[in-house]
C-alpha positions in Angstrom: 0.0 0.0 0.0 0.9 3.7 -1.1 0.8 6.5 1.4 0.8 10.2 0.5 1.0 13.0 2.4 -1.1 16.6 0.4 -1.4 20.2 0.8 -3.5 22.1 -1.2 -2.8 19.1 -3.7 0.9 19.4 -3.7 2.4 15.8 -2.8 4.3 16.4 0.6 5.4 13.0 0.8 5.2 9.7 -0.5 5.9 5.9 0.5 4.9 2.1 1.0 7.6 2.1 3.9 5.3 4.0 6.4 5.3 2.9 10.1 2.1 3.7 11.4 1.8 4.7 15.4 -1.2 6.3 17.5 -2.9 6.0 14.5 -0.5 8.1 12.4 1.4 7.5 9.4 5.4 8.5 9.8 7.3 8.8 6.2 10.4 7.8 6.2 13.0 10.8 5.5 14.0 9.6 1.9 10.3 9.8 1.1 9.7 13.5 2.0 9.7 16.6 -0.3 12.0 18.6 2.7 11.9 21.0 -0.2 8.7 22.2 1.2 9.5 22.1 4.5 11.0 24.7 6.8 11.8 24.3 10.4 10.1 26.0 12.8 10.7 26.3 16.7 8.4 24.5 17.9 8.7 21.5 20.5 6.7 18.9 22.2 7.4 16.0 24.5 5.7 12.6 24.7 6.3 10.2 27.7 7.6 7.0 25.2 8.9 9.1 22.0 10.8 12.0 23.2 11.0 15.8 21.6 9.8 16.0 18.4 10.4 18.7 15.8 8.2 20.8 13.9 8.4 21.4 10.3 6.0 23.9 8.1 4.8 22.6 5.4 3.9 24.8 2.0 1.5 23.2 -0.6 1.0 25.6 -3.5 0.2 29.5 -1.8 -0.7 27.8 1.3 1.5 27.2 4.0 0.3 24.9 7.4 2.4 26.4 10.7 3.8 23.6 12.7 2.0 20.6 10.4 4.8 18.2 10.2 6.9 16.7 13.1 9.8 14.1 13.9 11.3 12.7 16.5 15.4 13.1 15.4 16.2 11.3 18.8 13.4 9.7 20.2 13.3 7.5 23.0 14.2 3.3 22.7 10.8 3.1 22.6 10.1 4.5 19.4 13.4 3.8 17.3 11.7 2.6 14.5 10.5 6.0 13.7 13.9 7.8 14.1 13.7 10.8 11.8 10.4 9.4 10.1 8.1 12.7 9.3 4.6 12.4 10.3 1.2 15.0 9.0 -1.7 17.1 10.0 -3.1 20.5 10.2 -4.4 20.1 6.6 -1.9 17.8 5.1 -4.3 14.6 3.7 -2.5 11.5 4.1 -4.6 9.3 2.3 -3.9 5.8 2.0 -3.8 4.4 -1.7 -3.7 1.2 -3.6 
């Protein structure tokens, strides 16, 4: 199975290597347009991941603040998604066949 990641119908990201977690699909970095992405300041900590990062993420002329996040050093817990970029705040990530 596909996964792609959209704004404003601009492909964000793309894989069939996604790891799923909480529900949410992470993209591994090799399958992620960082050409549309710019870091922003933004932090947050879970208990079992760690301190993710926040990316922007620009679709077209729209832009979604904060709308992509990884964990660059997470916790032993969540290795598998080392650096893996995960979606929301507008970005579809639709699941396709």
């Amino acid at each position: 199975m596909t996964v792609t990641a959209r704004l404003n119908g601009v492909e964000v990201a793309r894989s069939d290597r996604t790891v799923i977690v909480e529900g949410n699909h992470y993209f591994p970095p090799d399958d992620v347009r960082w050409d549309l992405l710019t870091p922003t300041s933004r932090t947050s900590v879970c208990p079992w991941k760690g301190t993710a990062s926040y990316w922007s993420v620009r679709g077209g002329d729209e832009v979604a603040e904060d709308a992509a996040w990884a964990y660059p050093t997470p916790k032993d817990a969540a290795a598998e998604i080392r650096d893996h970029v995960a979606f929301w705040r507008g970005v579809v990530v639709r699941e396709e066949s």
